[in-house]
Backbone of each chain as ProteinMPNN parsed JSONL, in Angstrom:
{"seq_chain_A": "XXXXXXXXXXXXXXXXXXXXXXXXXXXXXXXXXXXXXXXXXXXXXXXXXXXXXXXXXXXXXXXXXXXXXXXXXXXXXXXXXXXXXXXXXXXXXXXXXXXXX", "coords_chain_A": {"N_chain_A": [[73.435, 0.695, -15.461], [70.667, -1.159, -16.077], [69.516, -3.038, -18.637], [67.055, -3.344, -20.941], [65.418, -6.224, -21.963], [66.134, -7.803, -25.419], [63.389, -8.477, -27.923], [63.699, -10.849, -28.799], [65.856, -12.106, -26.278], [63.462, -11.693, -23.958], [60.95, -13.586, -25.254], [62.91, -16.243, -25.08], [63.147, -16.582, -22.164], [61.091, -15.839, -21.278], [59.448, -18.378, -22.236], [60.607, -20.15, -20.422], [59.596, -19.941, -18.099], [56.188, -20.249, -16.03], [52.999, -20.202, -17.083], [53.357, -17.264, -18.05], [52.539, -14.363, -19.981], [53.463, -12.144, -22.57], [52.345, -8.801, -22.442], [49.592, -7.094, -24.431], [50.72, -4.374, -26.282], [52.222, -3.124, -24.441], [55.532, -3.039, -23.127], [55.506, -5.273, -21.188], [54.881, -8.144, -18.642], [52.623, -10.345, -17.974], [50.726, -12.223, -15.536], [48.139, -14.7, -14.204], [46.626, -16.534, -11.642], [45.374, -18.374, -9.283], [43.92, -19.215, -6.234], [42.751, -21.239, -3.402], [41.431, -20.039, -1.929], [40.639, -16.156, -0.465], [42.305, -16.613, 1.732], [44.253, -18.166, 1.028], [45.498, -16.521, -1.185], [45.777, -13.785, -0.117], [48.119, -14.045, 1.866], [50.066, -15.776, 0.017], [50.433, -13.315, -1.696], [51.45, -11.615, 0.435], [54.055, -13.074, 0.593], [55.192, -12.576, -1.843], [55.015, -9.799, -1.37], [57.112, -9.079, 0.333], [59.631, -9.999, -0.825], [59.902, -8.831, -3.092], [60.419, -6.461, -1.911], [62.569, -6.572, -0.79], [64.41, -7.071, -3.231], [63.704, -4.811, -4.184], [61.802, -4.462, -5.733], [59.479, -4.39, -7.754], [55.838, -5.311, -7.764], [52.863, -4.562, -10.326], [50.16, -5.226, -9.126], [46.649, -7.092, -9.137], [43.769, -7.916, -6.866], [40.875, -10.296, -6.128], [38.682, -11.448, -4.284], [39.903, -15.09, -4.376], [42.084, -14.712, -6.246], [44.554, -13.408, -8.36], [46.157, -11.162, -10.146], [49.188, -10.207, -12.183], [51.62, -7.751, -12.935], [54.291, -7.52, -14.261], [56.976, -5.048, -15.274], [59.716, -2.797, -15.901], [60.155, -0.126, -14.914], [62.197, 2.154, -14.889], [63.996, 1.28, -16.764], [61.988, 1.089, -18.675], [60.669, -1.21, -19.97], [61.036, -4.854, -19.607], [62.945, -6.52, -17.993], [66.092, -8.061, -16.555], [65.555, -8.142, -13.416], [62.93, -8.429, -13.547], [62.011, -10.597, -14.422], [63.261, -12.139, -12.553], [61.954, -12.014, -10.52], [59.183, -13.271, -11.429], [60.253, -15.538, -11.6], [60.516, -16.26, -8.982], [58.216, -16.044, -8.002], [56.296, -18.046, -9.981], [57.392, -19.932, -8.307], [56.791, -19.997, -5.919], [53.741, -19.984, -6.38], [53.669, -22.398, -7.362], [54.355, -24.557, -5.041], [52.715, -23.587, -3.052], [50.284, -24.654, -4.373], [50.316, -26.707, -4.289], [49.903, -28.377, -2.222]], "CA_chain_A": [[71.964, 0.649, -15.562], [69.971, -2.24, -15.995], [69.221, -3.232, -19.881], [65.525, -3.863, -21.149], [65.84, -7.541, -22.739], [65.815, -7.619, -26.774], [62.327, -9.248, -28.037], [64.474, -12.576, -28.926], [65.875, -12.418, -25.367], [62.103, -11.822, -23.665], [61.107, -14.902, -26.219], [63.291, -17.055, -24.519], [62.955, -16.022, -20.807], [59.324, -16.624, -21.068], [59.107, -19.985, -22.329], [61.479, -21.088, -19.159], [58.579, -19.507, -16.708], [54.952, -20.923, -16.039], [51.716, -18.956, -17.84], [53.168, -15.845, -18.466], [52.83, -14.014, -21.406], [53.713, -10.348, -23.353], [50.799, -7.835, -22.447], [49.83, -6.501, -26.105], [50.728, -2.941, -26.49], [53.139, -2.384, -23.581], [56.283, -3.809, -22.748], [55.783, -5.706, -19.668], [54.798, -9.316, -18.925], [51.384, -10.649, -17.081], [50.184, -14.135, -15.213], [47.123, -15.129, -13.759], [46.81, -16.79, -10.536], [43.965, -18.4, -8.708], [44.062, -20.074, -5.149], [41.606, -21.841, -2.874], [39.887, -18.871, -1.001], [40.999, -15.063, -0.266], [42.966, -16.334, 2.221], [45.516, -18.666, 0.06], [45.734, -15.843, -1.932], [46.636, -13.027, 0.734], [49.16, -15.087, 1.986], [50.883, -15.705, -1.593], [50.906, -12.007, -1.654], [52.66, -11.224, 1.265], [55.102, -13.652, 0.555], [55.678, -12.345, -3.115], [55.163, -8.467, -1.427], [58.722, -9.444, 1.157], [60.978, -10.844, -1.837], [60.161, -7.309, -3.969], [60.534, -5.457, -1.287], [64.406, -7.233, -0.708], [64.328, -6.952, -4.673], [62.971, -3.406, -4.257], [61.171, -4.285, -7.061], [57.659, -4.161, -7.24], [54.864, -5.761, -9.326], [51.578, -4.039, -10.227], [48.813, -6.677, -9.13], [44.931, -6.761, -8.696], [43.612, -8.692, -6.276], [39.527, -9.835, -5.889], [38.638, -13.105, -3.464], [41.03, -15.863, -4.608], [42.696, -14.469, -7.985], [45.593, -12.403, -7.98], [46.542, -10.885, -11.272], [50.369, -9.511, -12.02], [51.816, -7.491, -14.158], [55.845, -7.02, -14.284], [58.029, -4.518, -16.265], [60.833, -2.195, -15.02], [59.993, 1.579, -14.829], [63.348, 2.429, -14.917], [64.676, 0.659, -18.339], [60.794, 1.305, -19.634], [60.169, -2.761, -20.304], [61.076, -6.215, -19.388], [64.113, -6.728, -17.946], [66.313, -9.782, -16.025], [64.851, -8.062, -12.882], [61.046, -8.823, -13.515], [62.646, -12.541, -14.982], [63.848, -12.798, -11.31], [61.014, -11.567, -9.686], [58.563, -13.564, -12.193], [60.79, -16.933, -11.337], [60.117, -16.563, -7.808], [56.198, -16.059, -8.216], [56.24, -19.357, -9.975], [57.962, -20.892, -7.472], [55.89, -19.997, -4.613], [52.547, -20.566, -6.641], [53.682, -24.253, -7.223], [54.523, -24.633, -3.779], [51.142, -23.479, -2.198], [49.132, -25.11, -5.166], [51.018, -28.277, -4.299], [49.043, -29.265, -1.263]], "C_chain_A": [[71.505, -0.661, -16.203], [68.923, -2.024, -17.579], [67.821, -3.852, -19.606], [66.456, -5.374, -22.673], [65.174, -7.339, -24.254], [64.298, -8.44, -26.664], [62.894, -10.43, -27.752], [64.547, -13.033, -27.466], [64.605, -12.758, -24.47], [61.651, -13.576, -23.954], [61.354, -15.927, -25.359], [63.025, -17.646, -23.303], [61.162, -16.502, -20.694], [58.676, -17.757, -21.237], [59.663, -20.754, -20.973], [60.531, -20.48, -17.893], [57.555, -20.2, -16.982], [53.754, -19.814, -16.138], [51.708, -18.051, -17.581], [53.2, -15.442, -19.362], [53.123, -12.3, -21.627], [52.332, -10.321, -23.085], [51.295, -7.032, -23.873], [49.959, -4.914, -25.424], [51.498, -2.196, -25.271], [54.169, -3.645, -23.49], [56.998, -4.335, -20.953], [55.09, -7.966, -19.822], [53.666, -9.677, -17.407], [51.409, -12.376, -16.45], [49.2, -13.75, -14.33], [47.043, -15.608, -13.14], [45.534, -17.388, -9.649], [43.886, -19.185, -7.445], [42.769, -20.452, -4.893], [41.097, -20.771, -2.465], [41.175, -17.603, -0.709], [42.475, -15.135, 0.957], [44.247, -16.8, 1.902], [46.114, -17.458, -0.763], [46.467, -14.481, -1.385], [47.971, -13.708, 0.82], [50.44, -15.588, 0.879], [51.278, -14.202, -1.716], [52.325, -10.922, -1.188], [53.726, -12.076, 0.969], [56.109, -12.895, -0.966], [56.466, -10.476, -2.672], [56.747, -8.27, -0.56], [59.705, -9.104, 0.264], [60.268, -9.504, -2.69], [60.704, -6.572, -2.816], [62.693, -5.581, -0.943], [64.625, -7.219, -1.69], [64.253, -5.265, -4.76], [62.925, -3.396, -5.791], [59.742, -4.765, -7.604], [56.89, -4.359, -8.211], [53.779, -4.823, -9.387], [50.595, -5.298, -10.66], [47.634, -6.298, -8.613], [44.632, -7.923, -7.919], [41.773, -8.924, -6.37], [39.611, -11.656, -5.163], [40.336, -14.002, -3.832], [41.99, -15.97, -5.737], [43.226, -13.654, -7.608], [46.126, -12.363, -9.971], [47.656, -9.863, -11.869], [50.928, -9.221, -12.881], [53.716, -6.972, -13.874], [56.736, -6.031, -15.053], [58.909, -3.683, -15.212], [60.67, -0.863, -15.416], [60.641, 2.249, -15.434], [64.072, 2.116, -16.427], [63.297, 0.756, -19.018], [60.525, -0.215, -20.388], [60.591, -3.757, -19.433], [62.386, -6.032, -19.121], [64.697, -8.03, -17.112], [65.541, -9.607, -14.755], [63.32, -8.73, -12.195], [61.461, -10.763, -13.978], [62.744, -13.152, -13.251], [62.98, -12.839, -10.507], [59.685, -12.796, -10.2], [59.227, -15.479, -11.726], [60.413, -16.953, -9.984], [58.83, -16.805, -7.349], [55.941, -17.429, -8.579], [56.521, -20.262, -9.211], [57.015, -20.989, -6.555], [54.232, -20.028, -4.802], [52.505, -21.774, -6.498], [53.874, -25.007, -6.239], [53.35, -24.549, -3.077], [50.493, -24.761, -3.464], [49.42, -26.752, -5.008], [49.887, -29.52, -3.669], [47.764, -29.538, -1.793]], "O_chain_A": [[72.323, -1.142, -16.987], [67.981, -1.245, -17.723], [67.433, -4.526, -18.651], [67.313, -5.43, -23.555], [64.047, -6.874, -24.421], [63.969, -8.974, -25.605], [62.709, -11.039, -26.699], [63.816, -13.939, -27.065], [64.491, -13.939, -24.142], [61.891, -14.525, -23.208], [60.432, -16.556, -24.84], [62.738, -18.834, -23.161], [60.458, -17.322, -20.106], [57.661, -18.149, -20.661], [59.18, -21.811, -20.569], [60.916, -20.658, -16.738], [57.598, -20.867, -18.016], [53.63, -18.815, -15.431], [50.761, -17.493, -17.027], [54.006, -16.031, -20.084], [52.937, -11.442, -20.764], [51.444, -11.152, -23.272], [52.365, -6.605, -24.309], [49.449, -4.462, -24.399], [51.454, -0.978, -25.097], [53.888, -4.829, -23.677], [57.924, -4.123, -20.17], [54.983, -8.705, -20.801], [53.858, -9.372, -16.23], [51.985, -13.373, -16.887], [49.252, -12.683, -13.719], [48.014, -16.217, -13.59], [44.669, -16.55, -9.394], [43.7, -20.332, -7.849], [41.809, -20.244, -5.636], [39.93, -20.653, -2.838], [42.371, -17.895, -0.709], [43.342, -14.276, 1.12], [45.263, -16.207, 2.264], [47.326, -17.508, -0.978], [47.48, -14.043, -1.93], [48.75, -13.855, -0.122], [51.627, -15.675, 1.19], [52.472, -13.927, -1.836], [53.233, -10.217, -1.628], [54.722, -11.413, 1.258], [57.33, -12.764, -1.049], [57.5, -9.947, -3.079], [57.462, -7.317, -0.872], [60.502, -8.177, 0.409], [61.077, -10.338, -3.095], [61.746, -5.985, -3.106], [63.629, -4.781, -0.942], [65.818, -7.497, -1.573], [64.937, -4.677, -5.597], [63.532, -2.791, -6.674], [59.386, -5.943, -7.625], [57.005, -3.846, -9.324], [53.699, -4.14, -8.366], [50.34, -5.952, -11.671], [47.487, -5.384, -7.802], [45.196, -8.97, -8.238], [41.155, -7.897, -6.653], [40.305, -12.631, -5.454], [41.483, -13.618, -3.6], [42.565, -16.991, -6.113], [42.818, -12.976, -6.664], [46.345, -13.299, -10.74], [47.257, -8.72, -12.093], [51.034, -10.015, -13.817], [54.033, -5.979, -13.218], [57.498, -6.767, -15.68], [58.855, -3.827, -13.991], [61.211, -0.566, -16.481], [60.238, 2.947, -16.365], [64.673, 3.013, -17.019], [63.413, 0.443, -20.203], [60.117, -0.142, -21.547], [60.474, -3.418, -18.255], [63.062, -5.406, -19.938], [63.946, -8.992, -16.956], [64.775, -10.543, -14.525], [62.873, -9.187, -11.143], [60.948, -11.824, -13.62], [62.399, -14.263, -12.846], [63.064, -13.701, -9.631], [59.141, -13.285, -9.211], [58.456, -16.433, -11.616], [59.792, -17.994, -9.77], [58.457, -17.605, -6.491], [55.411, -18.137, -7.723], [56.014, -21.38, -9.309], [56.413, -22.049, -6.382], [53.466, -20.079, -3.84], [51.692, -22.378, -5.799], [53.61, -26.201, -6.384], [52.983, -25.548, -2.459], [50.335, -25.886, -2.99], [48.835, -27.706, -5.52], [49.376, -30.58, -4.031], [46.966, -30.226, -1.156]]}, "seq_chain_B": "XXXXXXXXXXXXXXXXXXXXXXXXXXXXXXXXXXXXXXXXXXXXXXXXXXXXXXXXXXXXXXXXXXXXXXXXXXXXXXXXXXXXXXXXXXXXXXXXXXXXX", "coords_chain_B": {"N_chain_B": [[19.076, -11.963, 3.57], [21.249, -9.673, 2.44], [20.419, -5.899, 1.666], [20.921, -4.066, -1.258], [21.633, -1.2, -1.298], [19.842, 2.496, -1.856], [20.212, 4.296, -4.536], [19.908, 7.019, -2.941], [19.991, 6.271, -0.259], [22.924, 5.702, -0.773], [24.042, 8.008, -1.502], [23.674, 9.44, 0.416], [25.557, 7.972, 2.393], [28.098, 8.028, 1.457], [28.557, 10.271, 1.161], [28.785, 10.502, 4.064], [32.207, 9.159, 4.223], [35.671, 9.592, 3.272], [36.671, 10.536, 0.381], [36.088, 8.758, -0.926], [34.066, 7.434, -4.041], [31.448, 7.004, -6.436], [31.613, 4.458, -8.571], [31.39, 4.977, -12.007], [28.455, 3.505, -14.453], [28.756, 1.2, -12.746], [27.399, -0.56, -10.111], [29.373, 0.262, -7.498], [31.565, 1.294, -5.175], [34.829, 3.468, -5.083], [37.666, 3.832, -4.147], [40.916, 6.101, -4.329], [44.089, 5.519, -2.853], [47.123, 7.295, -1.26], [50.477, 6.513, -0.346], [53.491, 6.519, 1.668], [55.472, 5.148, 0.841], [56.028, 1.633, -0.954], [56.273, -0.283, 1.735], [54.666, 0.789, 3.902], [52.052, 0.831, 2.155], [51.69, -1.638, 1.555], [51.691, -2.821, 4.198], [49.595, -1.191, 5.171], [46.962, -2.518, 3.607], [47.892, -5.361, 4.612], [46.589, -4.675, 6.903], [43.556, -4.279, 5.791], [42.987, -6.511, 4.699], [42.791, -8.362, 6.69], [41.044, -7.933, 8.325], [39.04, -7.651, 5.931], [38.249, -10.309, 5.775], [37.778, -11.266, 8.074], [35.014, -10.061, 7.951], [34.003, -11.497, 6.174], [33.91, -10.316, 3.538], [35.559, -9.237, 0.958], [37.493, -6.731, -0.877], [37.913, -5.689, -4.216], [41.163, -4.892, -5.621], [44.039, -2.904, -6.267], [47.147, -2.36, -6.322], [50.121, -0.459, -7.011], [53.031, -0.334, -6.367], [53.662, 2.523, -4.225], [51.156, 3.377, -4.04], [47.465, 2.448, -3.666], [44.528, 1.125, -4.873], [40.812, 1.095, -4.527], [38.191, -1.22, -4.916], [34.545, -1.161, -4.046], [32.218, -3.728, -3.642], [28.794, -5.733, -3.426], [28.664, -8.544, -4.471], [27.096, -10.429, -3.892], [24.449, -9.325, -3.653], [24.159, -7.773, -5.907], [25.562, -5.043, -6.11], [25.834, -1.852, -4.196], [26.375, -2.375, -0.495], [25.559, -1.911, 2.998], [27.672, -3.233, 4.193], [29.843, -2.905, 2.264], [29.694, -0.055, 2.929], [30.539, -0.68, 5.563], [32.964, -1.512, 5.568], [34.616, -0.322, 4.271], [34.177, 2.518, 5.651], [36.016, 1.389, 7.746], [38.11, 1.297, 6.402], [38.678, 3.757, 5.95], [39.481, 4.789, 8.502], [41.731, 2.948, 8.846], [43.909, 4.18, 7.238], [43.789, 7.303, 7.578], [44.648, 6.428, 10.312], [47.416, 5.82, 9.882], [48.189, 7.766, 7.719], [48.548, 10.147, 9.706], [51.079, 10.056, 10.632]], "CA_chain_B": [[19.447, -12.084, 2.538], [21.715, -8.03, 2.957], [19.431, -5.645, 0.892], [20.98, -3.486, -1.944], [21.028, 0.69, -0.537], [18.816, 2.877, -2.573], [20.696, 5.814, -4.387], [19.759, 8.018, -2.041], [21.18, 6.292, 0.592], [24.076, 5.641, -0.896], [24.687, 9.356, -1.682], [23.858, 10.04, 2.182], [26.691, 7.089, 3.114], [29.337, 8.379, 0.382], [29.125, 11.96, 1.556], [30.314, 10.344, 5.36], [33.654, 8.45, 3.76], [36.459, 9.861, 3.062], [37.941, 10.448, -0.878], [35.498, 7.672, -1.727], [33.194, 7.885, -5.287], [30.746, 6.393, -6.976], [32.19, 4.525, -9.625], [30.755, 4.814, -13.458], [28.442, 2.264, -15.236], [28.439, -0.201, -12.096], [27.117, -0.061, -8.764], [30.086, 0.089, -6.75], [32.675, 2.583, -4.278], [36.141, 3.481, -5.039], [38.573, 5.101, -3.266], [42.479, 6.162, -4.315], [44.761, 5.952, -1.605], [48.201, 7.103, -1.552], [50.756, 6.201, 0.757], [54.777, 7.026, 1.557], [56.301, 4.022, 0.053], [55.093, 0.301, -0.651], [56.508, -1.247, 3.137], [53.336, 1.422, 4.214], [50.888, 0.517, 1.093], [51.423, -3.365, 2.151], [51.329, -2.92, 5.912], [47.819, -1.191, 5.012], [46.851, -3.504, 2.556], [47.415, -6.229, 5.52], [45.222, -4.872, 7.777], [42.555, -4.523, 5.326], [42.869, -8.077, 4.518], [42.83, -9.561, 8.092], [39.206, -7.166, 8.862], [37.879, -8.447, 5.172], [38.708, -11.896, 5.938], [36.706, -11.32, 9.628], [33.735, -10.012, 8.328], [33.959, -12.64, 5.107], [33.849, -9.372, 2.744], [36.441, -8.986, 0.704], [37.643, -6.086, -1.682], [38.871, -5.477, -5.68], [42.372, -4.254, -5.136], [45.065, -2.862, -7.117], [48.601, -2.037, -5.835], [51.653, -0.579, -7.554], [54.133, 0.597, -5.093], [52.829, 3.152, -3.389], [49.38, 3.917, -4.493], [46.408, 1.193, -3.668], [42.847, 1.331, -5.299], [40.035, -0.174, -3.801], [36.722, -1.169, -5.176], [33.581, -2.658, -3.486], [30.85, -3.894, -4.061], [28.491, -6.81, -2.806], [28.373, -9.482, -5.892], [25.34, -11.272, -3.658], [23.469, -8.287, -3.812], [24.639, -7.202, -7.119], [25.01, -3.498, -5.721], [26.628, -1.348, -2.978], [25.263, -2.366, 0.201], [25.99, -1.575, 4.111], [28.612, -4.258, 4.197], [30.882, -1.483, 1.862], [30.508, 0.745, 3.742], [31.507, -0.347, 6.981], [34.376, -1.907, 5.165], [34.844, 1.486, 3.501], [34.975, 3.31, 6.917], [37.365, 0.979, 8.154], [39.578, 1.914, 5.601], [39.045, 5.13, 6.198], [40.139, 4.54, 9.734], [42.919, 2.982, 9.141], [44.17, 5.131, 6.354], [43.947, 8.052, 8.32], [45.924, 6.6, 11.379], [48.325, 5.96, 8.717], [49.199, 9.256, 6.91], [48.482, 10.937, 10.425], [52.618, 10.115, 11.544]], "C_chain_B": [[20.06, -9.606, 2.965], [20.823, -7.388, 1.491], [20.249, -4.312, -0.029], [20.908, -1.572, -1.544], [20.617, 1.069, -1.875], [20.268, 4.044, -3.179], [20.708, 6.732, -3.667], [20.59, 7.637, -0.636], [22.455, 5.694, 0.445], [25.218, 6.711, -0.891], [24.98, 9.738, -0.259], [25.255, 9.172, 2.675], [27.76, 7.263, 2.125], [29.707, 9.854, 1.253], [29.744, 11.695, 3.247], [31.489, 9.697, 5.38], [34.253, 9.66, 3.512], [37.197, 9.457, 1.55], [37.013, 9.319, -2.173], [34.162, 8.473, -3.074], [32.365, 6.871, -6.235], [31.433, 6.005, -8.492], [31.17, 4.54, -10.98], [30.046, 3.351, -14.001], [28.868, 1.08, -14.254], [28.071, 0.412, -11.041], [28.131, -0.304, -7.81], [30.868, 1.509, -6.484], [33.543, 2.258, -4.164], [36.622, 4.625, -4.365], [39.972, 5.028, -4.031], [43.103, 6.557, -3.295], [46.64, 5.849, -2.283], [49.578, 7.274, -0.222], [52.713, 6.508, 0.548], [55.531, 6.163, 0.43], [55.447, 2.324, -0.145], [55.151, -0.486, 0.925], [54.527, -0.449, 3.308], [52.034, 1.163, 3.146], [50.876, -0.886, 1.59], [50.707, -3.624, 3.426], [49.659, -2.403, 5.829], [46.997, -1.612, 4.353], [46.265, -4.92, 3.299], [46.286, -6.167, 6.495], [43.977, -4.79, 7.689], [42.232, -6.133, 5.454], [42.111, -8.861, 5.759], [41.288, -8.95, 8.316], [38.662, -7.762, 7.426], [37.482, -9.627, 5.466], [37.592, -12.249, 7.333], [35.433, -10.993, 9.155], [33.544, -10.823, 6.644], [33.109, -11.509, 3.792], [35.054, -8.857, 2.018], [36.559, -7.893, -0.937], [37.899, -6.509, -3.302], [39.734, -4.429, -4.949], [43.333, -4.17, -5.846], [45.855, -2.216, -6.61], [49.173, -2.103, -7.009], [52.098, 0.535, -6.582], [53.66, 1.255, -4.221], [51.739, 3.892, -2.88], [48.407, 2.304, -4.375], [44.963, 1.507, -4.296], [41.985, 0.48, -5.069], [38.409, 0.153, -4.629], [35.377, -2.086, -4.243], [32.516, -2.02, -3.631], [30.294, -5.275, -3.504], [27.794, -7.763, -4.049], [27.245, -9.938, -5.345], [24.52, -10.616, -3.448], [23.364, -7.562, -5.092], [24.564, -5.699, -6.877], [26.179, -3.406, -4.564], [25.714, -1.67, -1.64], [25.725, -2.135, 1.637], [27.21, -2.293, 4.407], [29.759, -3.314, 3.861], [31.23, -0.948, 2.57], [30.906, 0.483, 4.85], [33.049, -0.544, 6.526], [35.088, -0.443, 4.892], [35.055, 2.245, 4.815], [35.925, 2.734, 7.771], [38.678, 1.015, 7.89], [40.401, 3.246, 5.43], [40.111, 5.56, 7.456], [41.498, 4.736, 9.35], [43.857, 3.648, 8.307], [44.688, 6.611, 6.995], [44.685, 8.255, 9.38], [47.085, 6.909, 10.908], [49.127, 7.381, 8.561], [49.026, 10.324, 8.198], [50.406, 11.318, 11.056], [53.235, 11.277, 10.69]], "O_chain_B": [[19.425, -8.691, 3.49], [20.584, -8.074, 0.498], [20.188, -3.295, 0.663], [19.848, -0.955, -1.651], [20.838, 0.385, -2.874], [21.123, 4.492, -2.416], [21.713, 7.438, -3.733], [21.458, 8.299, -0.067], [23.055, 5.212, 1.406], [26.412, 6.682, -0.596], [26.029, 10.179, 0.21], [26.036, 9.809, 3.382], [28.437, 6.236, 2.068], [30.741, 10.289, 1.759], [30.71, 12.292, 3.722], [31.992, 9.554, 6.494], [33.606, 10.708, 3.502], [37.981, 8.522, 1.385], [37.098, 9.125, -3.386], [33.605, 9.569, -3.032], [32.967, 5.902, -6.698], [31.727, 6.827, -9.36], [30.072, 4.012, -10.805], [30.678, 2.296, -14.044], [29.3, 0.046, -14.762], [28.249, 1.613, -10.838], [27.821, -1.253, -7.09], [30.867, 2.506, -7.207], [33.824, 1.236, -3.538], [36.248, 5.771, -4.117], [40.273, 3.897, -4.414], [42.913, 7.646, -2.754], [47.22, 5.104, -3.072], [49.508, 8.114, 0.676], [53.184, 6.682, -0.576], [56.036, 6.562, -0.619], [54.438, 1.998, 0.479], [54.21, -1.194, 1.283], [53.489, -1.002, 2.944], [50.93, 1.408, 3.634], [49.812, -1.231, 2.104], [49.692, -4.259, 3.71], [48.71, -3.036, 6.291], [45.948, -0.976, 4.459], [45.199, -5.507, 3.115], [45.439, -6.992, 6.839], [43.181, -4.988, 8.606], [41.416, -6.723, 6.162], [41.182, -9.669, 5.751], [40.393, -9.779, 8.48], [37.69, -8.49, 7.626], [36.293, -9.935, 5.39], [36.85, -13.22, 7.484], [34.52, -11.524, 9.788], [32.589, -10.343, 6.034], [32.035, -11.78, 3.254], [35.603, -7.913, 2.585], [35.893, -8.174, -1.934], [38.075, -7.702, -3.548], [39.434, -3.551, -4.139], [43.772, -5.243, -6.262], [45.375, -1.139, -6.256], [49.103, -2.992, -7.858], [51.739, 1.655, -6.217], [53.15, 0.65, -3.279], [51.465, 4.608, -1.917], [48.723, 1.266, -4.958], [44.44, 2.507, -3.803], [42.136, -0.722, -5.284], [37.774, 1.186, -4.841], [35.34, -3.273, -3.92], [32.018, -0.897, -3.713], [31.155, -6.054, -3.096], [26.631, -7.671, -4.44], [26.259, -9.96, -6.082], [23.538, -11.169, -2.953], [22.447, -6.759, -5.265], [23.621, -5.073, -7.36], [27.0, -4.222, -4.146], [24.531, -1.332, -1.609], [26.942, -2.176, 1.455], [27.912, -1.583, 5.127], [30.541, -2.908, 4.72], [32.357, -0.897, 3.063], [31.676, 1.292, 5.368], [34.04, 0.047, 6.955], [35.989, 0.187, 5.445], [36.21, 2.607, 5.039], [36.626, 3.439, 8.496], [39.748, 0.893, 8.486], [41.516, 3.676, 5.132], [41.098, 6.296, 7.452], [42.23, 5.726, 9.356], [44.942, 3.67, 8.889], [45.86, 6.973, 6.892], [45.252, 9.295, 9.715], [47.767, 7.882, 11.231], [50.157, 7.861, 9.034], [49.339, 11.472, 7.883], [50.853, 12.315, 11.622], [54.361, 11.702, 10.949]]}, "name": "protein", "num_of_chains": 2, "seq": "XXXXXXXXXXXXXXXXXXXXXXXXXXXXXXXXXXXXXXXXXXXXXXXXXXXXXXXXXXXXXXXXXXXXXXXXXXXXXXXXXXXXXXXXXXXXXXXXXXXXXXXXXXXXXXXXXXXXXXXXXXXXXXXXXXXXXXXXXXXXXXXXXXXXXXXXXXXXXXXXXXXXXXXXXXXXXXXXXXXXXXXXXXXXXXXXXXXXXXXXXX"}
């Protein structure tokens, strides 16, 4: 079974990602997100909703026009684990990638 | 300029949706939809998208796994206004084809 990461570990793991932070009062981990128009932002979606789904591991995100807002933890281990780290590294990736152009 | 519906006919165009409710303390219509797994919450998710995107109306949307929640409302009307609901019976639509298999 798949360990929830100590605080320290977390800590670490989060400084090596791009503007995510601890949500107060649960143990999970948020980022913020904002493209050019509804449709940059679909598009980011589906790409993120693929790579969970081959992960089978699944964010809880809000969507409204061009903002997408995501929240990661692991159900299963009840916090943060390398999982959502892996899942959370790929999100960055493919924000900085669209946001490039 | 689209014109704001009256309470009254909002109540009359709520009671022909499906599941949908007047939400609290704003003028807007939510629905909870729940669906087999996320592949089926995405796939209906997409084809919202591609019909908001056509009639340049786009939802509040929250996904985790296999539950979606939808809110709308028309920010340039500050209110619920016919726009919703067609969106809103489109969702119904396709919702319905959906959990019909």
């Amino acid at each position: 079974m798949i360990h929830k990461l100590t605080s320290e570990e977390r800590t670490t793991q989060l400084a090596q990602l791009h503007g995510w932070q601890a949500v107060t009062g649960r143990d999970a981990i948020f980022r913020h997100l904002k493209f050019a128009d509804f449709n940059e932002a679909f598009g980011f979606m589906t790409r993120i909703a693929i790579k969970a789904q081959e992960m089978n591991h699944h964010p809880e995100w809000f969507n409204v026009y061009h903002t997408v807002e995501i929240t990661l933890t692991t159900h299963d281990a009840n916090g943060v684990t390398e999982r959502d780290i892996a899942l959370a590294r790929f999100i960055d990736e493919v924000a900085k990638a669209m946001q490039r152009g």
